[in-house]
C-alpha positions in Angstrom: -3.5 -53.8 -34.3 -0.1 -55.6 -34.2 1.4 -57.2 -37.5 4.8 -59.0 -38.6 6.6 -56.9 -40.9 8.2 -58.7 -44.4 12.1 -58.8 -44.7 13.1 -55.2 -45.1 10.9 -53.2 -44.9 11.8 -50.8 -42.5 14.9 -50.0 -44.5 12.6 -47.5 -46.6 14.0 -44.2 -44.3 17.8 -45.6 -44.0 20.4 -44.1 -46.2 24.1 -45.0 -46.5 26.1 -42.5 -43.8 29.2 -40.7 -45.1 31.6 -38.6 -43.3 31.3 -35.6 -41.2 32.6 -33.5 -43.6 29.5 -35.1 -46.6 32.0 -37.1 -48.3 31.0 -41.2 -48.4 33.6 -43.2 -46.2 33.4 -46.7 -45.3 34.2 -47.7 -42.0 36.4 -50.0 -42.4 38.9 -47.1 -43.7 37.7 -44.3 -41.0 40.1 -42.6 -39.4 41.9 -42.8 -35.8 41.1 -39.9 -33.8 43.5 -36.7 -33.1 46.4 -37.7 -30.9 45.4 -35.1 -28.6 41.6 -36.6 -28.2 42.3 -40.6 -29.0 39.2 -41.4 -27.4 37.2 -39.2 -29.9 33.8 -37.5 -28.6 30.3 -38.8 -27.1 27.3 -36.8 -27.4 24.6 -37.4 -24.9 21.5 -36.2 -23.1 20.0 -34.7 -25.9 16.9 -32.6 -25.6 15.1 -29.8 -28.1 17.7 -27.0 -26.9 20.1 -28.7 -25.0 23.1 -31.5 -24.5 26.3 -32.7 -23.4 29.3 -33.3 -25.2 32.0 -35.4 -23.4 35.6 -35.6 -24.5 39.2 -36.6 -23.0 42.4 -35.0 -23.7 45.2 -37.6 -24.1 49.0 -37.8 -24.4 49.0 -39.7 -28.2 47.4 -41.9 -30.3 45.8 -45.2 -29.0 49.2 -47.8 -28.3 49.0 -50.5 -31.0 52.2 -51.7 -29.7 52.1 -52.9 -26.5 50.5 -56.2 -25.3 47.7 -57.4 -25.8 45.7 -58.7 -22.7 42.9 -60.0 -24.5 41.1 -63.1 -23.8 37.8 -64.4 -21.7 38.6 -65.3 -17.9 36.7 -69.0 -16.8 36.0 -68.2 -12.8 39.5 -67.7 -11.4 42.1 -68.9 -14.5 43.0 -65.2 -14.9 46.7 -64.0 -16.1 48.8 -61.8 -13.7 47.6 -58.2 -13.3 49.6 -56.8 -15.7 53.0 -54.6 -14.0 51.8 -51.7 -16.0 48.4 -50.7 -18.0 49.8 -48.0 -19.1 51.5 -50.0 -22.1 49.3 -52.2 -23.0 47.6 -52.4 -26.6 45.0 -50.0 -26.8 45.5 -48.0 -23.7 45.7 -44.1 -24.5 47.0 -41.9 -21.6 45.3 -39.5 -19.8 47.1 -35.4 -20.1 46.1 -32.4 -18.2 45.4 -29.5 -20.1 42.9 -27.0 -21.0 39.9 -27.7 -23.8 37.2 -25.8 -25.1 34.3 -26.6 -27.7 32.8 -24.2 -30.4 29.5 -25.2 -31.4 26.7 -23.8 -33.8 24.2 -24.7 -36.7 26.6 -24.3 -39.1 29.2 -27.2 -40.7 31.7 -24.2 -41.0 31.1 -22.9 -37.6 30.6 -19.4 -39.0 30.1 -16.9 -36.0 30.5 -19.4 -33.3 31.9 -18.1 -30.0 34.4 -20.4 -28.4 33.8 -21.4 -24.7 36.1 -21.0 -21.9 38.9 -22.5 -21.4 38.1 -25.7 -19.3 41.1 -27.9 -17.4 41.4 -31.3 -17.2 43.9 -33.5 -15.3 44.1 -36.9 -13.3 41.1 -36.5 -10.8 38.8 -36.9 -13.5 40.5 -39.2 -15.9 41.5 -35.8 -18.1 37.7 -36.1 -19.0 35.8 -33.2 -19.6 31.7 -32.4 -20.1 30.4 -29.2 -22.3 26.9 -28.3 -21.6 25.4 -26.7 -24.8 23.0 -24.5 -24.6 20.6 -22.2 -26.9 19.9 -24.8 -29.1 17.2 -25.2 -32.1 15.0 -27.9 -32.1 15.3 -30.6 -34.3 18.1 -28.9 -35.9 21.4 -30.4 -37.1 24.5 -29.1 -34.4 28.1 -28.9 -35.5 31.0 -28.7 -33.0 34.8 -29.0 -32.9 36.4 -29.8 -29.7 40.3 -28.0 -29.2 43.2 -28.5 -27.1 45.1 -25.5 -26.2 48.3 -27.3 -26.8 47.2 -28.3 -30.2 44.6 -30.7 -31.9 41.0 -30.8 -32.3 37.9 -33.0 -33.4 34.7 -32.2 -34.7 31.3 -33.7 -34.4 27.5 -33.1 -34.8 24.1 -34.4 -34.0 20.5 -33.5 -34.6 18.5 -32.4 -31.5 15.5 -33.3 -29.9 11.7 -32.2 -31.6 9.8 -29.8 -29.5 6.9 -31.9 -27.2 4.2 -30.7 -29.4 6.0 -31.5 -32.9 4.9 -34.5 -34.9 7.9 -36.3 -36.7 9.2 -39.9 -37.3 12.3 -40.6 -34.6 14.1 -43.6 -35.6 16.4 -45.2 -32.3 18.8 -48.0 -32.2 19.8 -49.9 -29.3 22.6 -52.0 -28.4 24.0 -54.0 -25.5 26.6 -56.2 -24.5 30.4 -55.0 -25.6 32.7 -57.6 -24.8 36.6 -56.7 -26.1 37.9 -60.0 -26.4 34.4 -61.2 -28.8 35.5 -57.9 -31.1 34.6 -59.1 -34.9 36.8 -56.4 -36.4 40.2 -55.2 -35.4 38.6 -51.6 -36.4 35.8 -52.1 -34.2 32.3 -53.9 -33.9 30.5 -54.2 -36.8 27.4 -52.7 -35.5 28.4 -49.4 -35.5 28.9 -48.7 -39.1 25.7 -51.0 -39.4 23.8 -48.4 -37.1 25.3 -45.1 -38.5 23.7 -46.5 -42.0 20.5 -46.2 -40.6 20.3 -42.7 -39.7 18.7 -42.7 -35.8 18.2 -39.9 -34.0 19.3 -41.4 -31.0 21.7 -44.4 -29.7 21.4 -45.8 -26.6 24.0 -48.1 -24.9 21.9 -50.4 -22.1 24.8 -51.3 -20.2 27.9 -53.9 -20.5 29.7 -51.0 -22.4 32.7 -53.0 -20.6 33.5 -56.4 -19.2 35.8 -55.9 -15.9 35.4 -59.1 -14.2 34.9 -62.0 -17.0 37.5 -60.1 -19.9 41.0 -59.7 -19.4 42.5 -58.2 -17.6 40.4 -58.7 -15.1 39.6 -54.8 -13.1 41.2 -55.6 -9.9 42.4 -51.7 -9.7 40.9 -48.5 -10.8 43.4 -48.1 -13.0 42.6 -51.0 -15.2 38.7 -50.4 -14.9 39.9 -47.3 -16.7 41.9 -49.2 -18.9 38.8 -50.9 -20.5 36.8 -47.7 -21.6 40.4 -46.6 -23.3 40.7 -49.4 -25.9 37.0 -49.8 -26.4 36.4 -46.4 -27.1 39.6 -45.6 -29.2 38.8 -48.3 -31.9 38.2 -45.9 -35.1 34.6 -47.3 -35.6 33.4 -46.3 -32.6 35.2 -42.9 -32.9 33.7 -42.4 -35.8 30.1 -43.7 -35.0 30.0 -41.9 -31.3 31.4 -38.5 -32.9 28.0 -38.1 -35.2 25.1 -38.9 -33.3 23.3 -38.5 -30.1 23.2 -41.2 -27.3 21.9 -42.2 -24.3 24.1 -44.7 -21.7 23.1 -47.1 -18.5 25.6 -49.5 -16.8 24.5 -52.9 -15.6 26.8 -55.2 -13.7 29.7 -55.8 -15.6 30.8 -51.9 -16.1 30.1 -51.3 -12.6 32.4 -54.0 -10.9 31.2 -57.6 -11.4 28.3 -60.2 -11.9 25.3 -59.2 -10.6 26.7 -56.8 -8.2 24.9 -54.5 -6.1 26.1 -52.0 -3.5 26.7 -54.2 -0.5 28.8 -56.5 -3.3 32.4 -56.9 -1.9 35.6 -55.1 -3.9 37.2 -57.0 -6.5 41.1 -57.1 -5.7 41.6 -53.6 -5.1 38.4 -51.6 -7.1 35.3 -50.7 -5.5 31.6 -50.5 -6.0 31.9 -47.0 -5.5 34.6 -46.4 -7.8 32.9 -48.6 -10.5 30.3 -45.9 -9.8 32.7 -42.8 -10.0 34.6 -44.1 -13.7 31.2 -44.6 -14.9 30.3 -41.1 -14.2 33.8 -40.2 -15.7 33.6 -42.1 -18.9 30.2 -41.2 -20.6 27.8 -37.8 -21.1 26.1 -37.7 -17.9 24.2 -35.2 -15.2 22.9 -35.6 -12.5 20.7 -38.7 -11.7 21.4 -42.3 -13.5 17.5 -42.6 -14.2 16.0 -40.3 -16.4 13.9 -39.9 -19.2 13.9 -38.2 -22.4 10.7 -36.6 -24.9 11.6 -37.0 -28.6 8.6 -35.0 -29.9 5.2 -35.8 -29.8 4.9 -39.5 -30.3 7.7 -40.9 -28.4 9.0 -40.9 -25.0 12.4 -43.3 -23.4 13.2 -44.2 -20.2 16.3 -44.6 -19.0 16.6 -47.1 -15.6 19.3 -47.8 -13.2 19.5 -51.4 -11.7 22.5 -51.1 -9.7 22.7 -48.5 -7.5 19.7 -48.8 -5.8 19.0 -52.3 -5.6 18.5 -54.4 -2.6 21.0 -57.5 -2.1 20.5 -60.3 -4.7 20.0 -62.7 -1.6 17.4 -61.4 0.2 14.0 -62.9 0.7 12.0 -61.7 -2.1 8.9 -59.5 -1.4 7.5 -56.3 -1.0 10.4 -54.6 0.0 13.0 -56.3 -2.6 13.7 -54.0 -5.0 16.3 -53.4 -8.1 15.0 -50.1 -8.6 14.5 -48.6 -5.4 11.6 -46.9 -4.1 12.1 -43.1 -5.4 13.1 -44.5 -8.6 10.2 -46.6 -8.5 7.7 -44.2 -7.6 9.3 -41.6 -10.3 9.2 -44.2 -13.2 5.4 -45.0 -12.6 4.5 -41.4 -12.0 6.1 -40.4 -15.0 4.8 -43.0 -17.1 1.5 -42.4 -16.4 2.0 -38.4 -16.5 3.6 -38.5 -20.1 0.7 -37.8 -23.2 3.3 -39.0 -25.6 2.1 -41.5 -28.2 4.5 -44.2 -27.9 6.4 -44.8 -24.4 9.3 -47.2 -24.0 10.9 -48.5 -21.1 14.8 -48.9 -22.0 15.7 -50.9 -19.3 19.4 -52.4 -18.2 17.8 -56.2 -17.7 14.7 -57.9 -18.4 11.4 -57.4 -17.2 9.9 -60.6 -18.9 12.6 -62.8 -20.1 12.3 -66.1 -19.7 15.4 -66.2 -18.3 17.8 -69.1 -17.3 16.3 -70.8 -14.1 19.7 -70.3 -11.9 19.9 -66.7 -12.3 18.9 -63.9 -9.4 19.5 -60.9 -10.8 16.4 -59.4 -12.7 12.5 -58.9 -12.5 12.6 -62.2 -15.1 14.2 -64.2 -12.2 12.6 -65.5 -9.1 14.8 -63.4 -6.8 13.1 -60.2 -7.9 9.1 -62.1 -8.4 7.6 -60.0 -6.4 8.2 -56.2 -8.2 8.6 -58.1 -11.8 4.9 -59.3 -11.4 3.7 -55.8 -9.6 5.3 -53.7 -12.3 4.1 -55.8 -15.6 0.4 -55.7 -13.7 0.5 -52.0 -13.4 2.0 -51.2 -17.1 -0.9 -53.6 -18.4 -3.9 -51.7 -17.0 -2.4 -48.6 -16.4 -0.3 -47.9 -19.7 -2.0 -50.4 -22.2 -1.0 -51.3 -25.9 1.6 -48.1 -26.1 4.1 -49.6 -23.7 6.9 -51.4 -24.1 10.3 -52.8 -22.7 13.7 -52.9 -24.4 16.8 -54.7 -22.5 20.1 -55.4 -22.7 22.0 -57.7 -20.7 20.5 -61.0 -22.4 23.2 -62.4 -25.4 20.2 -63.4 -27.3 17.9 -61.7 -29.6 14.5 -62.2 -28.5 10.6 -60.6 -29.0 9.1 -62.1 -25.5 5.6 -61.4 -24.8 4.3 -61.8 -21.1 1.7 -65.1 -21.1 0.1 -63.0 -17.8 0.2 -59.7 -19.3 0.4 -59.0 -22.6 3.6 -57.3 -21.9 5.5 -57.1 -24.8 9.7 -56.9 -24.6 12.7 -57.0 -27.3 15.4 -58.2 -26.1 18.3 -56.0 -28.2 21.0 -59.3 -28.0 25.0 -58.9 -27.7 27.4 -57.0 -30.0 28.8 -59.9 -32.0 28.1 -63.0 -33.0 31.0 -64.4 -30.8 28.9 -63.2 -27.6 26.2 -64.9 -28.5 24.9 -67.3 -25.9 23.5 -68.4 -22.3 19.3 -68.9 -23.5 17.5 -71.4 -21.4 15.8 -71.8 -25.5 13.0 -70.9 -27.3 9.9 -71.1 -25.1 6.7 -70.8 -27.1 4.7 -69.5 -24.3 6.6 -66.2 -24.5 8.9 -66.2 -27.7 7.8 -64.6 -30.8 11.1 -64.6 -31.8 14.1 -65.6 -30.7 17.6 -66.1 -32.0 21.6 -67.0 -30.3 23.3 -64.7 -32.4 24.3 -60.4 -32.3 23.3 -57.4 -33.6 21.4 -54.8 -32.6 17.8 -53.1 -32.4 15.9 -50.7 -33.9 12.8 -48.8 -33.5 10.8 -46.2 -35.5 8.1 -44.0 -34.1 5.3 -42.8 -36.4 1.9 -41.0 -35.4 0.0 -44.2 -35.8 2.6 -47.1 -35.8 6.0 -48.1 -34.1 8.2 -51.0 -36.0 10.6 -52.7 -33.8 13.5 -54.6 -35.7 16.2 -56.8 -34.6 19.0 -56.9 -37.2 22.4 -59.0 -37.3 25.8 -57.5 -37.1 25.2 -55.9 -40.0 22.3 -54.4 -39.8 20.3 -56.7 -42.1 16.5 -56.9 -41.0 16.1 -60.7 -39.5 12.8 -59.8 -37.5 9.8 -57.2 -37.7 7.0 -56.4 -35.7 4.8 -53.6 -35.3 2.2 -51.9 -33.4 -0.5 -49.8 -35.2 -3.2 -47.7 -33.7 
């Protein structure tokens, strides 16, 4: 049985988050990272005894001094690459050398037993990844990060339930993070908006960055880099990123470009494949770019990758066009249907239902990629029924789309701010159940018997419900 939720409430579980250290702080006061780690902490690939926490070491603080190259490129009218990133407002340089975490269940980090020494340096972007191991499930983690020349930062997230354990998981998702739409100097206001609501789990579809569209525009490695600096050095997303677990995809834009693919041509100087190797550098990340994830009995995400395997946007569609890829495909279907989990969601870079705008090629929505969009919503239908569902990014509109053909249900999550807000074809009655031009973010809670999907504004205020009850 499905039902429309009333204004609010799934706010009954959400609490107002304080600091780290227990002590209520708003976010508009939180504080810039340590000098030595400006670009704070991410937490990521969570499971019941396991993740990774990713960090770089830096030279100083985040430059608030420099200038400021900020500003939405129309096709070609793009400013002068800039003689030198490296001063630019918001940029935070890279340092070599040596960092180590300590990590246990205690705040105080009684009896922890730091790690070795690990060095970092220019071939990774002074980034470094910290496997934990050993851990409890569904048990609060605490960590503190260190430079061996001096500073630190701390952190801590809740883990995964075991497979077999029956407990409420609450997720947020967001999408679409473009600099120049920022609607606080301190950072978006999503992020203190989501770290009110307590989830388990964040997940970042893609579009974490803008190279091509935002300036300045990634023409060079070196400014691609640029881009993750000053986004992830604002002091709400410090704060945010250094207190939960997340989950990260790319799509197009924090690759290399519009709809690009791997036979899509360099931009000035920067690659595909380099696009592919900062990406890798920049977030909490092993192994392969699809994966999934169990969060205890009665949920299940999966995590897609749309770029790296996809076929060019202008061939003939068919049975051979793909954006996934056939391994991925075959893995995601087999999976799916393997998983006993209660409630299974697709998190997926683009749509799978849309509508979408009529001139666009780049998703199952589109008629570019027909042929899989329609085998793949067929197959969910029968095969995975009323449990199944898709969440995308990409779209900079909020929408609940549900598949005339199918029954397919899919949230669109919608863009960061209200500035990004834009680009719908309009409300189409044969799909929409909801659909609004404006930002925020979405969440989703996970009962035994229900799950609640809710798209909020920038500030996390409820503006539409709907749930799913067995």
């Amino acid at each position: 049985m499905s039902s429309k939720s009333s204004a609010g409430a799934l706010d009954r579980r959400s609490f107002l988050a304080g600091s780290l250290a227990g002590a209520a702080m708003p976010f508009s006061a939180a504080r810039a990272a340590d000098p030595a780690f400006a670009n704070g902490v991410k937490i990521g690939e969570v499971t019941p005894t396991s993740a990774l926490v990713w960090t770089r070491r830096t030279a100083g603080p985040r430059n608030e001094t420099g200038e400021e190259f900020k500003g939405t490129i129309q096709g070609n009218n793009v400013r002068p690459e800039p003689p030198n990133p490296d001063m630019l407002r918001g940029a935070c340089l890279g340092a070599k050398g040596r960092v180590r975490i300590r990590y246990g269940d205690s705040a105080e980090l009684n009896g922890a037993t730091p790690g070795d020494w690990k060095a970092v340096g220019p071939e990774r972007d002074s980034t470094a990844q910290f496997r934990l191991e050993g851990l409890k499930p569904s048990t609060r983690t605490y960590f503190r990060v260190e430079s061996e020349s001096g500073g630190s930062i701390s952190g801590q997230f809740r883990t995964a339930p075991d497979p077999d354990a029956s407990e409420n998981i609450r997720l947020c998702v967001l999408t679409c993070q473009m600099y120049a739409d920022l609607d606080d100097p301190a950072g978006f206001h999503i992020y203190p908006a989501i770290s009110q609501l307590d989830p388990r789990c964040v997940v970042f579809t893609g579009d974490n960055v803008y190279y091509d569209n935002e300036e300045p525009r990634a023409v060079t490695a070196r400014i691609a880099r640029y881009h993750w600096e000053r986004m992830y050095s604002l002091p709400r997303h410090v704060e945010m990123l250094r207190g939960v677990a997340t989950c990260w995809e790319k799509d197009d834009h924090d690759v290399l470009r519009d709809d690009c693919g791997p036979s899509t041509g360099p931009m000035g100087r920067f690659t595909f494949a380099e696009g592919q190797e900062i990406y890798r550098q920049q977030v909490p990340l092993e192994g392969s770019t699809y994966r999934t994830f169990r969060w205890g009995r009665h949920l299940q995400i999966w995590l897609t990758d749309g770029r790296d395997f996809r076929s060019p946007n202008r061939m003939a569609d068919g049975p051979e066009k793909s954006i996934w890829g056939r391994e991925q495909k075959d893995w995601l279907m087999r999976t799916l249907q393997e998983s006993p989990a209660t409630w299974k969601l697709l998190i997926s870079p683009t749509p799978l239902v849309g509508p979408d705008r009529p001139n666009k090629n780049d998703n199952h929505s589109n008629i570019g990629f027909a042929h899989e969009g329609r085998e793949f919503r067929a197959w969910a239908a029968k095969t995975l029924g009323k449990r199944f569902f898709n969440l995308c990014g990409d779209r900079h509109w909020q929408y609940h789309s549900v598949d005339p053909d199918t029954g397919l249900n899919e949230f669109s999550v919608g863009p960061a701010s209200d500035e990004h807000a834009a680009g719908t074809p309009g409300e189409d009655r044969r799909y929409h159940r909801f659909h609004r031009v404006k930002g925020g973010f979405l969440s989703v809670d996970a009962e035994p018997n229900a799950i609640h999907f809710c798209h909020r504004d920038v500030h996390g205020r409820e503006v539409y419900a709907w749930s799913e009850r067995l």
